[in-house]
VOPAGU-2260 file (C-alpha; in pm, 1 decimal, decimal comma):
REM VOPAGU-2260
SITE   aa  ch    i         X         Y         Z
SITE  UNK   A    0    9931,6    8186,8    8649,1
SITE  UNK   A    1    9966,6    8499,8    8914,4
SITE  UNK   A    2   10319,6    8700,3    8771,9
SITE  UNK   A    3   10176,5    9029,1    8901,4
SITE  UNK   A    4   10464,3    8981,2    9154,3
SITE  UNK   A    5   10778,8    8842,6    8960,0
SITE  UNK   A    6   10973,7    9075,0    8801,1
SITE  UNK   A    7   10989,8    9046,7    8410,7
SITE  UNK   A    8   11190,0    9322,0    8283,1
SITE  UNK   A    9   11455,9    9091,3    8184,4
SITE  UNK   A   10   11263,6    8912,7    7896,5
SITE  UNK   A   11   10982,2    9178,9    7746,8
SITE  UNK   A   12   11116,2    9084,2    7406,9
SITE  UNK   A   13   11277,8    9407,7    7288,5
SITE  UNK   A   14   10926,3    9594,1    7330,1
SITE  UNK   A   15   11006,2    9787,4    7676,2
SITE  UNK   A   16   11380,0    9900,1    7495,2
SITE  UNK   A   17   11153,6   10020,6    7190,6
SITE  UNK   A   18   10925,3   10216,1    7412,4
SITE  UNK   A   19   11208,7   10392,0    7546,1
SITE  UNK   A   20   11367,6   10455,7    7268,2
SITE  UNK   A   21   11069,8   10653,5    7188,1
SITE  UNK   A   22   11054,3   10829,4    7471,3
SITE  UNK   A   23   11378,8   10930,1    7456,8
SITE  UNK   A   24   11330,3   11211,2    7204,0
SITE  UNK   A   25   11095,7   11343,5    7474,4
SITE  UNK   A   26   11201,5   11580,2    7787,9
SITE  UNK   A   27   11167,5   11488,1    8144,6
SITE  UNK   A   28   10843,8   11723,9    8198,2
SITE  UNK   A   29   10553,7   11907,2    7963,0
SITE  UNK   A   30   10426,2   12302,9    8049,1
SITE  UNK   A   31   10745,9   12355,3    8214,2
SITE  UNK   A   32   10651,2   12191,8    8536,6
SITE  UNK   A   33   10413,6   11851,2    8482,1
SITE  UNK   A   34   10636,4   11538,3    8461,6
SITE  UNK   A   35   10648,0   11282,1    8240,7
SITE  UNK   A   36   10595,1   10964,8    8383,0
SITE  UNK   A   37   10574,8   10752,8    8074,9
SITE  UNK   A   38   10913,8   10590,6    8178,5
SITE  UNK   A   39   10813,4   10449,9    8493,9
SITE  UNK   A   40   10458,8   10342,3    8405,5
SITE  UNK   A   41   10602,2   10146,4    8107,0
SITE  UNK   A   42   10902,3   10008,0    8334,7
SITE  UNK   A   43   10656,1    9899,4    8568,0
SITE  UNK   A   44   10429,6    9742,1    8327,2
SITE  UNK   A   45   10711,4    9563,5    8186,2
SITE  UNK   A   46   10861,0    9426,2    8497,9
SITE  UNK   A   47   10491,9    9312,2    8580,2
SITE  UNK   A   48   10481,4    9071,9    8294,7
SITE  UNK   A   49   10260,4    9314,7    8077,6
SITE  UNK   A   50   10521,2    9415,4    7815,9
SITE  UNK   A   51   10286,9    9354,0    7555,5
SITE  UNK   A   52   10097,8    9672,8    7666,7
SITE  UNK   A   53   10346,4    9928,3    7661,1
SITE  UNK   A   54   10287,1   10062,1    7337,8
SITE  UNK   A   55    9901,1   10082,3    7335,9
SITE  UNK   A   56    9944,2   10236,7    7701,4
SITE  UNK   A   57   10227,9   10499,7    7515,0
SITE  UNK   A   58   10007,9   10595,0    7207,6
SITE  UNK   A   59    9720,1   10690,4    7481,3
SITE  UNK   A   60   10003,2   10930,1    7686,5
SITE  UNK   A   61   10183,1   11048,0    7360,9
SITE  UNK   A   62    9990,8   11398,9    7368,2
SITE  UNK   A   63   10108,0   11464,0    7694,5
SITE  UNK   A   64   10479,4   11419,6    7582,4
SITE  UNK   A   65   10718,1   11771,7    7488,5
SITE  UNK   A   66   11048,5   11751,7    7284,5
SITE  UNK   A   67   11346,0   11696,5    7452,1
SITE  UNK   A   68   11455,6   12032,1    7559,4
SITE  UNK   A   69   11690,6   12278,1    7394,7
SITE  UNK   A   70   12044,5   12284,5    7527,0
SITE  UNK   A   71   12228,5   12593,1    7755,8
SITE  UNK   A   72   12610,9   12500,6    7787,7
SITE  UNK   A   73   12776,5   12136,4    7890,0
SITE  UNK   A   74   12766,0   12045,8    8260,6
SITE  UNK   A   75   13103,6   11989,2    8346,3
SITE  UNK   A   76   13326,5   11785,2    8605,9
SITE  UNK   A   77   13443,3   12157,1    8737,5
SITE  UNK   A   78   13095,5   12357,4    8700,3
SITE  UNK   A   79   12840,2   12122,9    8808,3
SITE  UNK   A   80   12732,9   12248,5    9127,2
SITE  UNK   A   81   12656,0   12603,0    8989,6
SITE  UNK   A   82   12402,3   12384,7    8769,0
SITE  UNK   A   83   12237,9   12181,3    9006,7
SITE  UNK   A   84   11911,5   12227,4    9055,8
SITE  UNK   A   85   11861,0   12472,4    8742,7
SITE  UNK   A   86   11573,6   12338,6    8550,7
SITE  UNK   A   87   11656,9   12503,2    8227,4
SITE  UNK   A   88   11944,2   12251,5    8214,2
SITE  UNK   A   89   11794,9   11932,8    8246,3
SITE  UNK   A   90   11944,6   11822,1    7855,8
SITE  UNK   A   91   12268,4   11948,8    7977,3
SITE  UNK   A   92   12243,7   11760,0    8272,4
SITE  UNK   A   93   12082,7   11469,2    8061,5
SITE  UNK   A   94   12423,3   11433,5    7824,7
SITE  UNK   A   95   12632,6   11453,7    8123,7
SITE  UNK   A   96   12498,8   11179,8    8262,7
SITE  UNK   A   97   12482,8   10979,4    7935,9
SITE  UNK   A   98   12826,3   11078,6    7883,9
SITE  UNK   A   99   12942,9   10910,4    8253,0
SITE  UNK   A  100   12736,7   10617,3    8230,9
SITE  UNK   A  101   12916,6   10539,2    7910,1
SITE  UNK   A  102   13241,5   10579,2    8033,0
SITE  UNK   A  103   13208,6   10357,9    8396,8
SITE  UNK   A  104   13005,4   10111,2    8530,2
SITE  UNK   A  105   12637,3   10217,2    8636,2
SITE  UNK   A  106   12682,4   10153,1    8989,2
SITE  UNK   A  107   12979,5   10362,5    9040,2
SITE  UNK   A  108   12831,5   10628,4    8876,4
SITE  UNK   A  109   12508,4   10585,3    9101,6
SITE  UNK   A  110   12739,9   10564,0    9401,5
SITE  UNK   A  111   12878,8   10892,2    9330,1
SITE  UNK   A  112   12600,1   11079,3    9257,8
SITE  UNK   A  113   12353,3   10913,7    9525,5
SITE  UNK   A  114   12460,5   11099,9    9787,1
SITE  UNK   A  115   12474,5   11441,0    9619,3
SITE  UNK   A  116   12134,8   11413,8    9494,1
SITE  UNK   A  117   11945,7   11310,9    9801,5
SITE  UNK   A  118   11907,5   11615,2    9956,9
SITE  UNK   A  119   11727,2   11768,5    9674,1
SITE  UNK   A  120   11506,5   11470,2    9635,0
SITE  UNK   A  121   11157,5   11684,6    9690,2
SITE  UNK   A  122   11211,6   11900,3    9352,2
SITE  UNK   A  123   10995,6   11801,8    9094,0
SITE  UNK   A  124   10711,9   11662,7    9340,1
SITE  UNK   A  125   11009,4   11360,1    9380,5
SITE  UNK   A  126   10923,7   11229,3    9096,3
SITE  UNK   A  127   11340,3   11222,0    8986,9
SITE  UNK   A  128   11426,5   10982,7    9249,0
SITE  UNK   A  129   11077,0   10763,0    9117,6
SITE  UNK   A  130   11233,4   10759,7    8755,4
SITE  UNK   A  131   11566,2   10667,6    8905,2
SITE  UNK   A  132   11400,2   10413,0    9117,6
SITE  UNK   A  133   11269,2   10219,8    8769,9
SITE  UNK   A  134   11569,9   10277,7    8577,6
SITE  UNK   A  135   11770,3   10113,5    8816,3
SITE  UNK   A  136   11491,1    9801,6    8839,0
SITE  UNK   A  137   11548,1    9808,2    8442,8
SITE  UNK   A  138   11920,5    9739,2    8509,1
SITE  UNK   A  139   11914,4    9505,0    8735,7
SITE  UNK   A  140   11735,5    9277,2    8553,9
SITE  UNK   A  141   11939,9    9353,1    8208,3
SITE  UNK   A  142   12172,0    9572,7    8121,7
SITE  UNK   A  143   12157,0    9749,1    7765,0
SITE  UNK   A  144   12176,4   10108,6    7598,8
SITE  UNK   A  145   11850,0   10185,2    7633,9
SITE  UNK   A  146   11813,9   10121,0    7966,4
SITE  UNK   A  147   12140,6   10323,9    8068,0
SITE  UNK   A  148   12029,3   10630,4    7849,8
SITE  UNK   A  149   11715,5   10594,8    8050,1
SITE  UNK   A  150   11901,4   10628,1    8426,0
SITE  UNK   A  151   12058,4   10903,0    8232,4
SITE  UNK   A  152   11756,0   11072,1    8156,9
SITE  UNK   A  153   11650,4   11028,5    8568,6
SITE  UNK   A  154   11950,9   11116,8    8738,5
SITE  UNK   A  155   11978,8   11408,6    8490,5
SITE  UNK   A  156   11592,5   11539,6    8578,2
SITE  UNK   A  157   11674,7   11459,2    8939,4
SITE  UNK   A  158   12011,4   11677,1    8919,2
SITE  UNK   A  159   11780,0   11973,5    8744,2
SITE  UNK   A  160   11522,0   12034,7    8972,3
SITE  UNK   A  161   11723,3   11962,4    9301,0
SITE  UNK   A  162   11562,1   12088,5    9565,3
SITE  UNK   A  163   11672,8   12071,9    9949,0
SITE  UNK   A  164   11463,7   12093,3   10211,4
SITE  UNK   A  165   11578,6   12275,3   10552,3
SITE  UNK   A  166   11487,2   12433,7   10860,0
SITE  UNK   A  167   11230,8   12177,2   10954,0
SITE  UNK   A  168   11186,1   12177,0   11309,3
SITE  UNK   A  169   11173,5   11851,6   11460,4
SITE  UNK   A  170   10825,8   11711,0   11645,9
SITE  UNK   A  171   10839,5   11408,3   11866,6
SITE  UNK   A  172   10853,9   11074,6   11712,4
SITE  UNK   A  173   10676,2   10748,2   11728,7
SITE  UNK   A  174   10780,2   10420,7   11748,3
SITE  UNK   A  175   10645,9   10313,4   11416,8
SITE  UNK   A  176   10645,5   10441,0   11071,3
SITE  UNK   A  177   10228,5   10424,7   11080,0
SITE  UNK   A  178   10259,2   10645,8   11399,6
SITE  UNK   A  179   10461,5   10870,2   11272,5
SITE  UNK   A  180   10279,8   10948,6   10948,7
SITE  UNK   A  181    9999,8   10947,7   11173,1
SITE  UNK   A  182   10161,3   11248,8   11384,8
SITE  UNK   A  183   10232,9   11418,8   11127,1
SITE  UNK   A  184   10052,1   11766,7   11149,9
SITE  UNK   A  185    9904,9   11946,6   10815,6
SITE  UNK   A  186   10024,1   12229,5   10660,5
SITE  UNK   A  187    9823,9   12550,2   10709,9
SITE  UNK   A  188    9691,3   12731,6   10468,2
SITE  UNK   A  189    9597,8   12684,7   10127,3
SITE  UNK   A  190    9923,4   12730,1    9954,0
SITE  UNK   A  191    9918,7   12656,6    9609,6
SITE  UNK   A  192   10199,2   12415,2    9419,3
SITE  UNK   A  193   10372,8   12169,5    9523,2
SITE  UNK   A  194   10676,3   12412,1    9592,8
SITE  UNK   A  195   10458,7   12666,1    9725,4
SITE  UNK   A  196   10353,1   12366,0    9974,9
SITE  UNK   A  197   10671,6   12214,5   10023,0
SITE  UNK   A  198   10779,8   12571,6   10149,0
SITE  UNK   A  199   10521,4   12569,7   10408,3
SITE  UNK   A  200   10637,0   12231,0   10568,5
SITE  UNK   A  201   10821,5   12357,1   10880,3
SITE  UNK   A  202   10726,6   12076,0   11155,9
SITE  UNK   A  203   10769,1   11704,7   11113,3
SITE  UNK   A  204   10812,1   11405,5   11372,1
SITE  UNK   A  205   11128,9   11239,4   11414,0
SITE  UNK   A  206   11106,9   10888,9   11270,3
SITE  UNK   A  207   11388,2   10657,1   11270,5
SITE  UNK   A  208   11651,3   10918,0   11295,4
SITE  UNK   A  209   11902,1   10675,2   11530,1
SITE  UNK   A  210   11959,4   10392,4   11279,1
SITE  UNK   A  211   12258,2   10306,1   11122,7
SITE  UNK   A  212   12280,7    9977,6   11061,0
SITE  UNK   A  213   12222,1    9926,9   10749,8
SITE  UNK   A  214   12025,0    9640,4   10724,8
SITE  UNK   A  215   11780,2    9799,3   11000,7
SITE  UNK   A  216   11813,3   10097,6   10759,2
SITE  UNK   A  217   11648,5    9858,3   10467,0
SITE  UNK   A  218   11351,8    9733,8   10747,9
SITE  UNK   A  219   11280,4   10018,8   10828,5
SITE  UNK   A  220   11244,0   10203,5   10482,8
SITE  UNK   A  221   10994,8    9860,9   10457,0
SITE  UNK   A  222   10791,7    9966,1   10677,0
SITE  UNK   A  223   10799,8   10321,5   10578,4
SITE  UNK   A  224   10644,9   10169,8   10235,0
SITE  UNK   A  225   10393,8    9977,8   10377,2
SITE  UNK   A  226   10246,3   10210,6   10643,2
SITE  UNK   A  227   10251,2   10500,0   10292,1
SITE  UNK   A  228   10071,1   10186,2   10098,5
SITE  UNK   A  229    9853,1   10114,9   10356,2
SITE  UNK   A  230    9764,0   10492,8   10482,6
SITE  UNK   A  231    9602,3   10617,4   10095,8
SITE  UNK   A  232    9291,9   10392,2   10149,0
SITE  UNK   A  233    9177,1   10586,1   10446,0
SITE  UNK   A  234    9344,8   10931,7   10385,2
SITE  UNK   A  235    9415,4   10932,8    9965,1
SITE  UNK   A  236    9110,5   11155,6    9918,7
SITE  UNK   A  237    9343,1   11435,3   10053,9
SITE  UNK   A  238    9478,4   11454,7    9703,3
SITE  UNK   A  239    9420,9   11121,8    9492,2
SITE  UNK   A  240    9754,8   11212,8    9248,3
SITE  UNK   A  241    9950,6   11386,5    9496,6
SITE  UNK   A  242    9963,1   11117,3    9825,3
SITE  UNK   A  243   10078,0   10843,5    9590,8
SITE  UNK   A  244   10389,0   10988,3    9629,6
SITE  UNK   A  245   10413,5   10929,6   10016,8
SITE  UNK   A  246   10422,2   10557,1    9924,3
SITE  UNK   A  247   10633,5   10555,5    9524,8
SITE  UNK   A  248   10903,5   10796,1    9709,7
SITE  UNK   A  249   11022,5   10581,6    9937,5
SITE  UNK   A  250   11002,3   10261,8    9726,3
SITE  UNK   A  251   11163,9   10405,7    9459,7
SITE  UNK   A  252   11475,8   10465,6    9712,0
SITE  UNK   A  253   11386,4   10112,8    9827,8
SITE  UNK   A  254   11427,8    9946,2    9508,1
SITE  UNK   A  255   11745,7   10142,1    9510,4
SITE  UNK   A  256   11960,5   10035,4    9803,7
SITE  UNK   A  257   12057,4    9695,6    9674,2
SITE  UNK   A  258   12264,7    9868,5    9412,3
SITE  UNK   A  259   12470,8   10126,7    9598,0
SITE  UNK   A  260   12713,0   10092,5    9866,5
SITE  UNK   A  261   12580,6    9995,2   10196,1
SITE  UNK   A  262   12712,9   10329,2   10400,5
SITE  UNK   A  263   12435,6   10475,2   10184,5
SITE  UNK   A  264   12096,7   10331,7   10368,8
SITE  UNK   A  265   12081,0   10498,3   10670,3
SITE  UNK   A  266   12110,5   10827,7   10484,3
SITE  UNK   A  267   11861,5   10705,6   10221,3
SITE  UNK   A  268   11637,0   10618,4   10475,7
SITE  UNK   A  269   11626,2   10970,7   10643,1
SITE  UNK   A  270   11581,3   11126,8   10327,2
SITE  UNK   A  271   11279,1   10882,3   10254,3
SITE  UNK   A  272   11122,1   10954,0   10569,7
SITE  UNK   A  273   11150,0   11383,4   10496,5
SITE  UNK   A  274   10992,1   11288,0   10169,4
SITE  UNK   A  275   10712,9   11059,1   10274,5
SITE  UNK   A  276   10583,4   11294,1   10592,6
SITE  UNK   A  277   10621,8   11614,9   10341,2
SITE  UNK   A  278   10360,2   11481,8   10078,0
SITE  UNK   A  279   10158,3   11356,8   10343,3
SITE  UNK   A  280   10166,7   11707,3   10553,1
SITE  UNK   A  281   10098,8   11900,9   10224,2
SITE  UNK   A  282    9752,8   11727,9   10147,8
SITE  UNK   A  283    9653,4   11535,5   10451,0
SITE  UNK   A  284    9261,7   11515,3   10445,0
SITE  UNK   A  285    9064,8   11700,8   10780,6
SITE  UNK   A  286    8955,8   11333,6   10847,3
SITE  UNK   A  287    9056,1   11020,8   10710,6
SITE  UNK   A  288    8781,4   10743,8   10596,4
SITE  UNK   A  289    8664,3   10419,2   10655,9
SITE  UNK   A  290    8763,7   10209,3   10376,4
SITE  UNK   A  291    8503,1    9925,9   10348,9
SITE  UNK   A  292    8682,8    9594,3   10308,1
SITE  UNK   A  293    8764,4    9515,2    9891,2
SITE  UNK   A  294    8681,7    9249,7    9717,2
SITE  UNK   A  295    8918,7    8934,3    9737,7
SITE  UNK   A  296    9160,3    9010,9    9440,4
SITE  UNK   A  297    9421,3    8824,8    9337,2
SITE  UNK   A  298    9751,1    9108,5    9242,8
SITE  UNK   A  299    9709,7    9029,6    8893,1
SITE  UNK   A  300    9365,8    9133,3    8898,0
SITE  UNK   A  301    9428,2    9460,3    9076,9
SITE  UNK   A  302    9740,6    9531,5    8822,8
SITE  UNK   A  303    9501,2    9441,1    8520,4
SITE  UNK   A  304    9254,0    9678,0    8664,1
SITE  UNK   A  305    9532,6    9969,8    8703,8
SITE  UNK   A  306    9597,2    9916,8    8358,5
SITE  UNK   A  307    9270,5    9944,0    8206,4
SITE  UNK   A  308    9220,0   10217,8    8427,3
SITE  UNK   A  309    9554,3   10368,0    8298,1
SITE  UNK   A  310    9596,6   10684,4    8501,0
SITE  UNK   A  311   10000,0   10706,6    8545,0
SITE  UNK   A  312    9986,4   10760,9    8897,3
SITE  UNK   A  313    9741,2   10448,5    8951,0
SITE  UNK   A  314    9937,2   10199,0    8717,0
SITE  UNK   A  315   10289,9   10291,3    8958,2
SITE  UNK   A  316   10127,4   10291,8    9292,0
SITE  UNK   A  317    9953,1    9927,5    9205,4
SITE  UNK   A  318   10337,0    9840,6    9122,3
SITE  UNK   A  319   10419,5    9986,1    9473,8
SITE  UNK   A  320   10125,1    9783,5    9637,2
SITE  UNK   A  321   10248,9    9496,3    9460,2
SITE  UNK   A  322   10571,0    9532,8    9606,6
SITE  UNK   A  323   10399,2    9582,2    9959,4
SITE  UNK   A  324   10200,2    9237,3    9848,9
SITE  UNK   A  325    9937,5    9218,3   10136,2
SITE  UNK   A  326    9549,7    9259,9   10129,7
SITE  UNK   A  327    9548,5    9580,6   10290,3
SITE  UNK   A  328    9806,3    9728,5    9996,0
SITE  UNK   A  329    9594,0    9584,6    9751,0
SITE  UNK   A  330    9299,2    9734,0    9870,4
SITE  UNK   A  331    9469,2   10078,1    9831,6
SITE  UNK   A  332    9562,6   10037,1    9482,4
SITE  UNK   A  333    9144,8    9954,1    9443,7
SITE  UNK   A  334    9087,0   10294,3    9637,6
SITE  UNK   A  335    9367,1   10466,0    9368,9
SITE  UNK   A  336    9143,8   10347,7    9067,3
SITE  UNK   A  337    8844,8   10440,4    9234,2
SITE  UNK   A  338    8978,1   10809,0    9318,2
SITE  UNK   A  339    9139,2   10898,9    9036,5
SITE  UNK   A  340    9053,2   10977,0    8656,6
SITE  UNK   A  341    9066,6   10720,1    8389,5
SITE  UNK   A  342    9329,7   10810,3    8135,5
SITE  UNK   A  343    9166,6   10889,4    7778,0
């Protein structure tokens, strides 16, 4: 039976909790600026029906796990925005959030904080808002310590490498989200970094800057995932690791919006777009590529591929396609495997 597209999380028989448990005693990223992803690859294997894989895919990734990082001073309910976006306290940051979520309900405490993170979505390559993204999956499909320590953990990375992005002048837009990703013109230069490259994003095309409706918000942010999904097959050799992100940004806000207030999508959905053209202006290709049609595969088949592949960023951007669900998407998560390195 095809499950590739059902959400599981709810039933992986105490083995996804375990895995986080164990990565728990890790921090948020390695070297000082590589991220973990072990969270979201095992969230996503979970809610794909492949719990039963998360710890052989975790004792593969252990040696690129760190110790949870040492602790400056508490983040406060007075002194917090003097710590925001101040890597060195991402533990701080870590047991304040831990400290909230056990005190209120996860949603309000999402609620809050939403909106005072999103502007600073692009630090740490946005791979915050993709742990948050999972974290809140997790929850919605069961609610248990674990799983709250582990939105902890994400909105506490998120809050430590914060990161607005201003002073982008704004191009023309297009009428669709393909368009617009399409109009979007390359950085120049070689910078190197993502922040070095994020830096050197100063155009970008207006794209669905006049909604707010929510629920056109939600359609549009959709879209936004599906032209991403859609766009790696012909232009991922750009950067195989780094365009995923034009697709697992915005889903990861996606898979978000059904848990916070509704006054929150339009916003969410401008911040989604920023993020989306910014990875792809930073390492659009010269020329994209024709991607000869794939093979007829069924989602299962391209999710059991991602996982015996095991790269990190091919395993989440399969659960992205997944999401997407049509041939074209699944023919980008082939093109992921095929770009990227095998994990070892």
């Amino acid at each position: 039976m095809d499950t590739s597209g059902t959400h599981h999380t709810s039933g992986t028989g105490g083995r996804f909790e375990e895995a986080l448990e164990r990565l728990h005693a890790s921090g948020p990223e390695r070297l000082g600026r590589l991220t973990n992803h072990a969270p979201m690859v095992v969230e996503a294997l979970a809610a794909r029906g492949h719990a039963d894989a998360v710890h052989r895919w975790l004792d593969l990734y252990t040696r690129k796990l760190e110790d949870f990082p040492d602790r400056v001073a508490p983040v406060t309910d007075d002194d917090w925005p003097s710590a925001l976006g101040d890597p060195r306290r991402a533990a701080d940051w870590i047991d304040f959030f831990a400290r909230l979520l056990a005190e209120r309900p996860w949603r309000d405490v999402l609620a809050e904080w939403w909106p005072r993170l999103l502007p600073g979505m692009y630090g740490g390559s946005t791979h915050p808002v993709i742990r948050v993204g999972h974290a809140v999956r997790a929850l919605e499909s069961a609610e248990n310590t674990p799983r709250l320590t582990e939105l902890a953990h994400g909105l506490g990375y998120w809050a430590a490498r914060h990161r607005p992005v201003t002073g982008i002048a704004a191009l023309p837009g297009a009428p669709t989200a393909a368009q617009a990703l399409d109009a979007v013109p390359a950085i120049t230069g070689e910078p190197q970094g993502f922040p070095a490259r994020l830096a050197a994003v100063r155009r970008l095309p207006v794209w669905a800057d006049d909604v707010t409706d929510p629920d056109t918000a939600h359609r549009r942010l959709a879209e936004l995932v599906r032209a991403a999904t859609h766009r790696y097959a012909t232009h991922g050799h750009g950067d195989a690791i780094m365009l995923v992100h034009a697709a697992t940004a915005p889903n990861a806000v996606l898979r978000t919006l059904d848990s916070l207030p509704r006054e929150l999508w339009a916003p969410s959905l401008r911040a989604a777009w920023t993020a989306s053209a910014a990875v792809t202006a930073m390492y659009a290709p010269a020329e994209p590529v024709a991607c000869p049609p794939a093979a007829r595969a069924t989602a299962e088949e391209v999710l059991e591929r991602a996982l015996a592949h095991g790269d990190e960023h091919v395993v989440k951007f399969a659960d992205t396609a997944l999401d997407v669900g049509d041939e074209r998407a699944l023919a980008a998560a082939g093109r992921a495997i095929e770009l990227n390195s095998p994990l070892d």
